[in-house]
N, CA, C and O atoms as a MOPAC input file, in Angstrom:
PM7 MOZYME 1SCF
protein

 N     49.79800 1    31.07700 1   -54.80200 1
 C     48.60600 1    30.26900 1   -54.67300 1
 C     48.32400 1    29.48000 1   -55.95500 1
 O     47.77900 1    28.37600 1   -55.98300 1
 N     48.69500 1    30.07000 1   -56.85400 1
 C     48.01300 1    29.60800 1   -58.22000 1
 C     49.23600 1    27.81400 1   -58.18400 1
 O     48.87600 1    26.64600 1   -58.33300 1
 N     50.31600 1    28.25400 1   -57.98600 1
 C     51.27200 1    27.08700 1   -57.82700 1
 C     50.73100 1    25.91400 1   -57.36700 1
 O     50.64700 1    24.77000 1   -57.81400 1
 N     50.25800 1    26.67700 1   -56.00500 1
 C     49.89800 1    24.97800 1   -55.25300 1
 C     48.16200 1    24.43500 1   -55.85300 1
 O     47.62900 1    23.33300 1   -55.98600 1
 N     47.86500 1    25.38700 1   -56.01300 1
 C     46.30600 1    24.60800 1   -57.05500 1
 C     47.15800 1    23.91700 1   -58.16800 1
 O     47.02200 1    22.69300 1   -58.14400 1
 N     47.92100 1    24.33800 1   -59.04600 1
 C     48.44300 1    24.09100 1   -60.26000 1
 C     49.25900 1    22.43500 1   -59.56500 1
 O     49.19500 1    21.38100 1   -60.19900 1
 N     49.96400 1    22.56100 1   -58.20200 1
 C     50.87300 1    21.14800 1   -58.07300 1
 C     49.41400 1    19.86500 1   -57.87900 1
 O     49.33600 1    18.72200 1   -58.32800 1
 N     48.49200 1    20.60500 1   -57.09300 1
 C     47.58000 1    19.34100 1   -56.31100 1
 C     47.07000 1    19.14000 1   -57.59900 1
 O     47.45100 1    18.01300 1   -57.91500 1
 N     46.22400 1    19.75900 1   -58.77800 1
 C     45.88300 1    19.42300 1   -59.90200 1
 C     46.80100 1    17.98700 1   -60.37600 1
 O     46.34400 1    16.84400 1   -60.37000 1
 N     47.89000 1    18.29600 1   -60.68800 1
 C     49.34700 1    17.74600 1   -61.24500 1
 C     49.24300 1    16.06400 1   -60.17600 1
 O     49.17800 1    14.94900 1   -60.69400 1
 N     49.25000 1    16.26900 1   -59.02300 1
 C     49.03100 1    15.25400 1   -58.06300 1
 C     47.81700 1    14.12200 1   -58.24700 1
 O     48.00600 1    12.90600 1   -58.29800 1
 N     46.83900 1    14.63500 1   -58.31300 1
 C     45.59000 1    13.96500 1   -58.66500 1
 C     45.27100 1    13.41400 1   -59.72900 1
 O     44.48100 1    12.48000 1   -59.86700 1
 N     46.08500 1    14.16400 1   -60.82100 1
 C     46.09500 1    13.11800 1   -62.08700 1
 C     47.25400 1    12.12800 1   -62.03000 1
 O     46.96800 1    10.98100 1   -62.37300 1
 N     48.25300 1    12.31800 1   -61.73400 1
 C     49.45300 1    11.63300 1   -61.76900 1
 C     48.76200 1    10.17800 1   -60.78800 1
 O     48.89900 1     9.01900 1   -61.18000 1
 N     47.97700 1    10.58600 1   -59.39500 1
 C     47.41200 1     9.39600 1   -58.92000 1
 C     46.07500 1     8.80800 1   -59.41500 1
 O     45.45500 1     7.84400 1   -58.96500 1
 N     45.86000 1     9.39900 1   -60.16800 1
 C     44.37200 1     8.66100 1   -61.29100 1
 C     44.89900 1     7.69700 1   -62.20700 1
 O     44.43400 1     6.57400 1   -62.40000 1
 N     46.08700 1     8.30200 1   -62.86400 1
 C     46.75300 1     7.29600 1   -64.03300 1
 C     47.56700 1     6.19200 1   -62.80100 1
 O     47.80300 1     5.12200 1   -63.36200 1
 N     47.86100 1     6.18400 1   -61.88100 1
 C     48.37200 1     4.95700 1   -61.32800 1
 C     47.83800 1     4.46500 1   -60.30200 1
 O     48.51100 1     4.04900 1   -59.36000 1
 N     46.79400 1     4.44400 1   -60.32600 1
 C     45.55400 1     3.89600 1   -59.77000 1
 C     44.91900 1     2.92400 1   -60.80400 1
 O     44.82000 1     1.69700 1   -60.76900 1
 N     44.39700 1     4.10000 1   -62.01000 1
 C     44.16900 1     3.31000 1   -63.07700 1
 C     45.14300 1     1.95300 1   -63.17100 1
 O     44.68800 1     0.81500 1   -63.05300 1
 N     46.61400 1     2.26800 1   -63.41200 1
 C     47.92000 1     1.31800 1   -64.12300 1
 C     47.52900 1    -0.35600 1   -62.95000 1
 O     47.22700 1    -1.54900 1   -62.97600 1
 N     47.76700 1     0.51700 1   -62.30000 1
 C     48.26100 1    -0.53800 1   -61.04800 1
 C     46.40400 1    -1.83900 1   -60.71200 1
 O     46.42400 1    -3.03800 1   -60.43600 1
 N     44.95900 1    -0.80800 1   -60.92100 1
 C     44.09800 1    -1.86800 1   -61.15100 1
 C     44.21500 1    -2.94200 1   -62.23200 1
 O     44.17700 1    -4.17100 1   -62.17600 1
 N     44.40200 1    -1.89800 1   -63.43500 1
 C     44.65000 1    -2.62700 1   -65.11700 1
 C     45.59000 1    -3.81200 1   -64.57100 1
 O     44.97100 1    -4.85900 1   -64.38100 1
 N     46.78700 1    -3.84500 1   -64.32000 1
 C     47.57200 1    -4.49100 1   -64.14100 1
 C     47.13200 1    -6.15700 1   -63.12800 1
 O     47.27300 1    -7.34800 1   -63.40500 1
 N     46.70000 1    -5.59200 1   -62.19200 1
 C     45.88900 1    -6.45600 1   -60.96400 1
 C     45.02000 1    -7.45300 1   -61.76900 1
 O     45.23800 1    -8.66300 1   -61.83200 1
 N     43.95000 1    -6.75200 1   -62.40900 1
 C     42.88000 1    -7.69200 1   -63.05500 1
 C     43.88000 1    -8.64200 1   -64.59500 1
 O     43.38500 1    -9.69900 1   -64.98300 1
 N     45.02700 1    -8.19100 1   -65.20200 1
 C     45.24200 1    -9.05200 1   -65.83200 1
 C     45.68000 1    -9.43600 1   -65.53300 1
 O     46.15900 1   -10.11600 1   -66.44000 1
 N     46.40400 1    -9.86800 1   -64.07900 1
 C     47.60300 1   -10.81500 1   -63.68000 1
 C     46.16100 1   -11.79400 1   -63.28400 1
 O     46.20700 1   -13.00300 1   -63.50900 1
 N     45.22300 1   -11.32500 1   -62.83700 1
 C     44.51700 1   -12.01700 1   -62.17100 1
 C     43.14500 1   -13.09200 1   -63.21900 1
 O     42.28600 1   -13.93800 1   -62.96800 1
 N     43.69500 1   -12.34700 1   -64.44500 1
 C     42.70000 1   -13.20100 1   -65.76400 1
 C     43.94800 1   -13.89800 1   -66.24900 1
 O     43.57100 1   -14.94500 1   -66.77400 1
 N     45.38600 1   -13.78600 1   -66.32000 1
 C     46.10900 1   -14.68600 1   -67.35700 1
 C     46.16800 1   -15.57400 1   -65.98300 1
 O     45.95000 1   -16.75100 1   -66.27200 1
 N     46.37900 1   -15.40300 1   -64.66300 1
 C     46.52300 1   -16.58500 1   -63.70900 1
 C     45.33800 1   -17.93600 1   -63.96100 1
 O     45.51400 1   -19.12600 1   -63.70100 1
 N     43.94800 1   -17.18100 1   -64.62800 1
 C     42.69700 1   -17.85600 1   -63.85000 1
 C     42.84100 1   -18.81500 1   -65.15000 1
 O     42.52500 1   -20.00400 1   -65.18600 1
 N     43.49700 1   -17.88700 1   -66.42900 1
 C     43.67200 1   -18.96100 1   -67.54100 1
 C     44.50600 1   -20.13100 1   -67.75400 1
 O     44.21300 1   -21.24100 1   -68.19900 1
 N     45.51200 1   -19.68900 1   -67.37700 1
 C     46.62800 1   -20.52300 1   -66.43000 1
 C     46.46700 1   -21.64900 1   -65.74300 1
 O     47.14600 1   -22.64700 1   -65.98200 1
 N     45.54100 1   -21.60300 1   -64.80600 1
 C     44.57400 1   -22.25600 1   -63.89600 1
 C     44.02700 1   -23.21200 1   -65.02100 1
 O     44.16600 1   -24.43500 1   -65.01000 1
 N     43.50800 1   -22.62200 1   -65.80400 1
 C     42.23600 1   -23.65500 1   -66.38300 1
 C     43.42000 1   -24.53600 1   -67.54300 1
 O     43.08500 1   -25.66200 1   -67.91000 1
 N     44.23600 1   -24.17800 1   -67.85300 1
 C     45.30300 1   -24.93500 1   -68.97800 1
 C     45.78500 1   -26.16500 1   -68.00700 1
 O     45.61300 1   -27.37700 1   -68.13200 1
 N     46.45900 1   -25.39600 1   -66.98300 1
 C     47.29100 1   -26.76100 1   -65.86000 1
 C     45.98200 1   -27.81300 1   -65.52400 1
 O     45.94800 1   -29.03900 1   -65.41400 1
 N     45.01500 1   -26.85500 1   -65.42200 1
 C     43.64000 1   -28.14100 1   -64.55400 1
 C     43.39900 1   -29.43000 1   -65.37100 1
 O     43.36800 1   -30.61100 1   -65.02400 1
 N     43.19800 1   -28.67100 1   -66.87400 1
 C     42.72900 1   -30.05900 1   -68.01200 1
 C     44.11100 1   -30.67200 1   -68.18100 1
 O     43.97900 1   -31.89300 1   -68.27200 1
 N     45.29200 1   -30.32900 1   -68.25200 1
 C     46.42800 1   -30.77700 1   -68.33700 1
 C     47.03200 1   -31.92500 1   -67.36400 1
 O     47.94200 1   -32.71000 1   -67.62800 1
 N     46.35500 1   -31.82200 1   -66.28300 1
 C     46.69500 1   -32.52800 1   -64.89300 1
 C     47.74800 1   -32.56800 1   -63.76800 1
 O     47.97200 1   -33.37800 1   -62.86800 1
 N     48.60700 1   -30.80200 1   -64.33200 1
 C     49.04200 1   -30.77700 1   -63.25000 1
 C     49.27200 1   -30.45700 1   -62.25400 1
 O     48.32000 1   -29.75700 1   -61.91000 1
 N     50.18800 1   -30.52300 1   -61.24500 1
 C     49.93400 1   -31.21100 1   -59.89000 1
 C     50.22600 1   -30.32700 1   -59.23300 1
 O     49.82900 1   -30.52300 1   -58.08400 1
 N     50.96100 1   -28.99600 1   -59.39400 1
 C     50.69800 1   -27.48900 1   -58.94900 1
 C     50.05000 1   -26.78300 1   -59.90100 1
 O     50.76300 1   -26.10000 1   -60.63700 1
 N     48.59600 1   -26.76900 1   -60.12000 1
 C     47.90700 1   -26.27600 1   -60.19700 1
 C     47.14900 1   -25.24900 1   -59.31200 1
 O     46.97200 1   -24.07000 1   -59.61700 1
 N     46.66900 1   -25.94000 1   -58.02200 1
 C     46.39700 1   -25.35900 1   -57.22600 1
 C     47.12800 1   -24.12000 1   -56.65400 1
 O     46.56200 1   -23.06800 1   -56.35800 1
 N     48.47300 1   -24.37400 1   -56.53400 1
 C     49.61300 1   -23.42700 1   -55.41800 1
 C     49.61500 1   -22.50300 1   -57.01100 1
 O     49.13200 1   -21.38200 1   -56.84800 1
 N     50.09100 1   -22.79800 1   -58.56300 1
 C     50.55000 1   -21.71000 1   -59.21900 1
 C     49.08100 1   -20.80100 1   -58.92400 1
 O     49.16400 1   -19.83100 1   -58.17000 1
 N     47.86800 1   -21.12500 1   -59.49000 1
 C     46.53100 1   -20.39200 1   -59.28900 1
 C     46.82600 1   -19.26400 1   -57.89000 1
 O     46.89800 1   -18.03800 1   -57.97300 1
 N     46.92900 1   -19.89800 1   -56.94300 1
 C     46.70500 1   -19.26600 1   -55.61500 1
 C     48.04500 1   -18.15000 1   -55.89800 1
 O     47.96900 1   -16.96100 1   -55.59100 1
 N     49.06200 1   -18.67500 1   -56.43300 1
 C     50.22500 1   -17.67400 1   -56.40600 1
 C     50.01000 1   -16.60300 1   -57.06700 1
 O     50.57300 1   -15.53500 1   -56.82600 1
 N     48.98300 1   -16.83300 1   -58.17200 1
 C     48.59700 1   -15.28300 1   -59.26800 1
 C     47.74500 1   -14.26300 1   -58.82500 1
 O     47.79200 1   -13.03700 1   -58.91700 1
 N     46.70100 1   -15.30500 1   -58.16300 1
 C     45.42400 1   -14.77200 1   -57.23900 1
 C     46.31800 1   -13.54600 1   -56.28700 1
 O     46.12500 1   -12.33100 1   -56.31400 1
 N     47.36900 1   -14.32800 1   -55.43600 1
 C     47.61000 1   -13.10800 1   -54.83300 1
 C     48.68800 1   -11.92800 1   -55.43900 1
 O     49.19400 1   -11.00200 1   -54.80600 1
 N     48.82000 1   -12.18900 1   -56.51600 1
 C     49.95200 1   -10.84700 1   -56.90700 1
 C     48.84400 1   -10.15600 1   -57.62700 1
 O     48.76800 1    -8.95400 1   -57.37200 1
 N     47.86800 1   -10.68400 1   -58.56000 1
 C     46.67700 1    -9.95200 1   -58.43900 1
 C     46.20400 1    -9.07100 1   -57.46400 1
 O     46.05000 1    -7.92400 1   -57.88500 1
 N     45.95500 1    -9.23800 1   -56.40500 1
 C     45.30700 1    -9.31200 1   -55.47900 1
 C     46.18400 1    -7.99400 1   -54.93600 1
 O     45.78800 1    -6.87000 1   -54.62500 1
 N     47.50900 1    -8.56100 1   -54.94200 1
 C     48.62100 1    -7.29900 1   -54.72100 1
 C     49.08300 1    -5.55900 1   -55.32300 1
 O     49.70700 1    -4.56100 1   -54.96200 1
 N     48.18700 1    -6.14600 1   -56.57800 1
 C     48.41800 1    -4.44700 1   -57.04500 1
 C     47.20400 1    -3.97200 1   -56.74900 1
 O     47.25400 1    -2.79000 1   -56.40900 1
 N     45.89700 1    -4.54200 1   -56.74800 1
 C     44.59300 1    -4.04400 1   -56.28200 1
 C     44.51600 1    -3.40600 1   -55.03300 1
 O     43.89100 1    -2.39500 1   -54.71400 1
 N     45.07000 1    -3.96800 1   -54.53000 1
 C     45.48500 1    -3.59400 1   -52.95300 1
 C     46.83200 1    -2.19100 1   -52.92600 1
 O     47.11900 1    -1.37400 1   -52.05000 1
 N     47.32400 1    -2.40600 1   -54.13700 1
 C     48.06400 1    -0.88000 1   -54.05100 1
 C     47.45900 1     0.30000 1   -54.53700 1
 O     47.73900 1     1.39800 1   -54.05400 1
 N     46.54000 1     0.13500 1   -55.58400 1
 C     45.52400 1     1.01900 1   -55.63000 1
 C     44.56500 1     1.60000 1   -54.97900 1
 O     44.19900 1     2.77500 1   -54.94400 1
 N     44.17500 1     0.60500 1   -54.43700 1
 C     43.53600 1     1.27900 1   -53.10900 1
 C     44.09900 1     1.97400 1   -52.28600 1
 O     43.40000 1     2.90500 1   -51.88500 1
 N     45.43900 1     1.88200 1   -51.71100 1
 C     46.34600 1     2.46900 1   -51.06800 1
 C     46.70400 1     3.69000 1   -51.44300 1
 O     46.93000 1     4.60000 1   -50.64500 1
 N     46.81400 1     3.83200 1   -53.31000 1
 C     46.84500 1     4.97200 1   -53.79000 1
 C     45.69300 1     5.94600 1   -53.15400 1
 O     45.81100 1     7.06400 1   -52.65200 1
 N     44.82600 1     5.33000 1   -53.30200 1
 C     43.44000 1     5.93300 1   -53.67900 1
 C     43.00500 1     7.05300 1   -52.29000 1
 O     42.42500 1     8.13200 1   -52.41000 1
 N     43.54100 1     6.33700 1   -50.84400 1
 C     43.34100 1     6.86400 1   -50.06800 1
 C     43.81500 1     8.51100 1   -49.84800 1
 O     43.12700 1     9.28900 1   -49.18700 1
 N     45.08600 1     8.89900 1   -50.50400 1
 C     45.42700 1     9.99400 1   -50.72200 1
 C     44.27300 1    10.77800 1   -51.72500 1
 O     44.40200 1    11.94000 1   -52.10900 1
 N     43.46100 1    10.15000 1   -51.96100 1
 C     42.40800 1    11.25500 1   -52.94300 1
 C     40.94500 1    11.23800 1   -51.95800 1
 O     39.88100 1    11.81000 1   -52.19300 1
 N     41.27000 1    10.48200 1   -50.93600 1
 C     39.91600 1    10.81900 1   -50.02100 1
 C     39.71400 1    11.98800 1   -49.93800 1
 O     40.68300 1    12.69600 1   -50.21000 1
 N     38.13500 1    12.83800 1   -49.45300 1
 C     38.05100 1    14.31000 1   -49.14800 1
 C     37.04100 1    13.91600 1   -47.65600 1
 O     37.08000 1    14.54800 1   -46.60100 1
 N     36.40000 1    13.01800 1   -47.87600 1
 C     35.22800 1    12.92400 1   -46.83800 1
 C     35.59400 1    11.53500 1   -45.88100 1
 O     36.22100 1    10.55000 1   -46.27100 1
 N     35.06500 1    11.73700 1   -44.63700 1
 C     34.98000 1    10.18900 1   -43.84900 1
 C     33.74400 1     8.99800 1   -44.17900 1
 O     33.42800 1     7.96300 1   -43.59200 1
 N     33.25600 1     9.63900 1   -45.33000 1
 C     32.59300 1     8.39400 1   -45.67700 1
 C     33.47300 1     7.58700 1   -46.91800 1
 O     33.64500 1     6.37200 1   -47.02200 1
 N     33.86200 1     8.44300 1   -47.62500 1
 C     35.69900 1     7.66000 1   -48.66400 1
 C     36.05500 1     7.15500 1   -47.42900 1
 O     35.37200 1     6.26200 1   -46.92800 1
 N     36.64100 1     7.42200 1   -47.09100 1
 C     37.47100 1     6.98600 1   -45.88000 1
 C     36.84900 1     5.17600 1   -45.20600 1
 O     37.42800 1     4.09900 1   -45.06100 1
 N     35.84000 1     5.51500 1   -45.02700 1
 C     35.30900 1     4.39500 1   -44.38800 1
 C     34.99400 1     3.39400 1   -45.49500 1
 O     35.02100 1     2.21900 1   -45.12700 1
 N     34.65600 1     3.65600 1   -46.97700 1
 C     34.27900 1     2.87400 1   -47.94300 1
 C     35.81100 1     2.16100 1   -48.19300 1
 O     36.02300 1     0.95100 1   -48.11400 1
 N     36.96100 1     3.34700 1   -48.55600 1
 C     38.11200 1     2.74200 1   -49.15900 1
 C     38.57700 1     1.56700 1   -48.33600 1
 O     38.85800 1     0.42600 1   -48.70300 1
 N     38.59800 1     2.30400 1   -46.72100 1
 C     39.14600 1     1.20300 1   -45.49500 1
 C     38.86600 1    -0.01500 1   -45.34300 1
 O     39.63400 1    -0.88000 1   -44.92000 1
 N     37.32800 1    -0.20200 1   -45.80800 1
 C     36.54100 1    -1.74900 1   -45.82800 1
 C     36.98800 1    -2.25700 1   -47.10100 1
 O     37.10600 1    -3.48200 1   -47.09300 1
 N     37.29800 1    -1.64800 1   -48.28600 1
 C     38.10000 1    -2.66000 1   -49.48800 1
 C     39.48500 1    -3.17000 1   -49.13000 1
 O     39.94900 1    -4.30600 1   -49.23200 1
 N     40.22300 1    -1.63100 1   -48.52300 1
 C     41.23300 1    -2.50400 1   -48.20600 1
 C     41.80600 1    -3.60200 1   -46.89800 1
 O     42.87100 1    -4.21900 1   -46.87700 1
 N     40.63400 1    -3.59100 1   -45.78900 1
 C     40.55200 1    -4.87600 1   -44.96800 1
 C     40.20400 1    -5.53700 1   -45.53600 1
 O     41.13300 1    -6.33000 1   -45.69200 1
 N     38.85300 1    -6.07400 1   -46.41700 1
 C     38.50100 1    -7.24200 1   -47.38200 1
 C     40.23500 1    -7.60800 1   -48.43600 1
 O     40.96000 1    -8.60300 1   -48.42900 1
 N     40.30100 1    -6.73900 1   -48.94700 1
 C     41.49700 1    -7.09200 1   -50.09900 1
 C     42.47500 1    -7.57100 1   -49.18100 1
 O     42.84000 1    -8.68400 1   -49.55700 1
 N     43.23800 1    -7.10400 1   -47.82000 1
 C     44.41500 1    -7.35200 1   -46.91500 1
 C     44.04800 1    -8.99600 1   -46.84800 1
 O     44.82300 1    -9.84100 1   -47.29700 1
 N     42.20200 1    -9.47100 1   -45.95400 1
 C     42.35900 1   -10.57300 1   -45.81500 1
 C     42.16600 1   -11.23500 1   -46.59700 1
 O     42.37500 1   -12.37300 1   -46.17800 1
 N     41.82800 1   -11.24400 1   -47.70700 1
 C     41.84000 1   -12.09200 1   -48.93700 1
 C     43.05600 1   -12.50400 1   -49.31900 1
 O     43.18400 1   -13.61800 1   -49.82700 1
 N     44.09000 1   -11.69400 1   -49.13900 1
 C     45.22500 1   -11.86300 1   -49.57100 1
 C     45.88400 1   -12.76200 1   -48.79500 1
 O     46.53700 1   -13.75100 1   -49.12700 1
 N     45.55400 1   -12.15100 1   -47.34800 1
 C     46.26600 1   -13.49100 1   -45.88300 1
 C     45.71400 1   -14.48700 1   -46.49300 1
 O     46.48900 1   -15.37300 1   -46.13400 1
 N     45.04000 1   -14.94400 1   -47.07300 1
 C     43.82900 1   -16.24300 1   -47.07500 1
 C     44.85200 1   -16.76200 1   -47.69200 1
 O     45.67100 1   -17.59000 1   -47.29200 1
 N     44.73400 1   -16.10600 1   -48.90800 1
 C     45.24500 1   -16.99300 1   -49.99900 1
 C     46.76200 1   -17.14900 1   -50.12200 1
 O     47.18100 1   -17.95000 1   -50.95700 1
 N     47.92600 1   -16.21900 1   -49.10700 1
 C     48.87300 1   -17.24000 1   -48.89700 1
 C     49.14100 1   -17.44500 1   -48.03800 1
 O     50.30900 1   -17.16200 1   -47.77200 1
 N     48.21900 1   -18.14300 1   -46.85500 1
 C     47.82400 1   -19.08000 1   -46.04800 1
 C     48.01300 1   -20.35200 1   -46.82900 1
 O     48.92400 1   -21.15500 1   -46.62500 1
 N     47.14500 1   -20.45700 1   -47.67300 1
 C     46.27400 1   -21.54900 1   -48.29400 1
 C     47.86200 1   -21.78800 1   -49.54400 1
 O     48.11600 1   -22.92500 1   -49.94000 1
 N     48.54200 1   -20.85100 1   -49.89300 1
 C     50.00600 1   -21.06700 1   -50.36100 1
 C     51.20100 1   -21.87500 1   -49.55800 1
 O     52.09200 1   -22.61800 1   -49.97100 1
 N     50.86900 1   -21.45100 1   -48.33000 1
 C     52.07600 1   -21.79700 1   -47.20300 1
 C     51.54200 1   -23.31800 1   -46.99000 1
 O     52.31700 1   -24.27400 1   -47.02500 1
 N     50.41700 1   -23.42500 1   -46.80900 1
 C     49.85500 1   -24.90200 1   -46.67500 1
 C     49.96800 1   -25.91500 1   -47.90400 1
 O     50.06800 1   -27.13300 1   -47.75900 1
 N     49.95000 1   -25.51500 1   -48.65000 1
 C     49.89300 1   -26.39800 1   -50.29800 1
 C     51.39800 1   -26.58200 1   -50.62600 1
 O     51.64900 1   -27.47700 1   -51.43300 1
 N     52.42900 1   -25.87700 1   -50.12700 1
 C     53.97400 1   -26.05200 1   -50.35200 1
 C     53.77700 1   -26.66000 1   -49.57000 1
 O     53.03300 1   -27.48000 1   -50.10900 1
 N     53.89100 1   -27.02300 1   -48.34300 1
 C     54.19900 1   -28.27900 1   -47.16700 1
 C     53.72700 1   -29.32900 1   -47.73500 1
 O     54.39200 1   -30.35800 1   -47.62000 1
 N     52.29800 1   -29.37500 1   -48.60200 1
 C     51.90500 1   -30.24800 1   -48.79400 1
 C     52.54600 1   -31.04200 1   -49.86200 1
 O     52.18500 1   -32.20800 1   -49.70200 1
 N     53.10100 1   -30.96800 1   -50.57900 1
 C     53.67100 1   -30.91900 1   -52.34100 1
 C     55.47800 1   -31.39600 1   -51.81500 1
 O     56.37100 1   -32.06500 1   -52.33500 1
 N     55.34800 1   -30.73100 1   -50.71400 1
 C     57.50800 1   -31.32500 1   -50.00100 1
 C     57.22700 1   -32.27600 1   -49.61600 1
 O     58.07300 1   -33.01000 1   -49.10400 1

């Protein structure tokens, strides 16, 4: 018994630190993109729009794996129902924005 308290312990931190990694990671892809964004904008150029949208969603992509992590640390159906609504908001945010990718390459060929 003491083992499997001792592995799930071992489990829960191992998914705290990559939960942690994988948000950390999300929000700076998603601040050097937005800076990125603002260099090409005053600069004038002409994929601006599509590189922005392209960072937005790999941003967007590890946030969305954290959450995914995260669900393995649910205990209650109200986690459950909170995590589920971030990760439908985060899923369609993500369709959005490479939607709005798939459309801006056609546009630019």
């Amino acid at each position: 018994m003491e083992i499997i308290k001792w592995l799930e312990e071992g489990l829960q931190y191992i998914l705290q630190l990559a939960i942690l990694l994988f948000e950390y990671v999300g929000v700076l892809v998603i601040i050097c993109a937005g800076a990125r964004g603002i260099y090409d904008y005053v600069r004038r150029n002409r994929n601006t729009k599509l590189q922005l949208a392209k960072g937005l969603a790999m941003g967007l992509e590890f946030k969305l794996g954290s959450e995914i992590l995260r669900t393995v640390l649910v205990r209650s159906l109200e986690e459950i129902v909170i995590v589920g609504a971030i990760i439908a908001l985060r899923a369609v945010l993500t369709l959005l924005i490479h939607w709005e990718i798939k459309n801006e390459t056609k546009d630019t060929e």
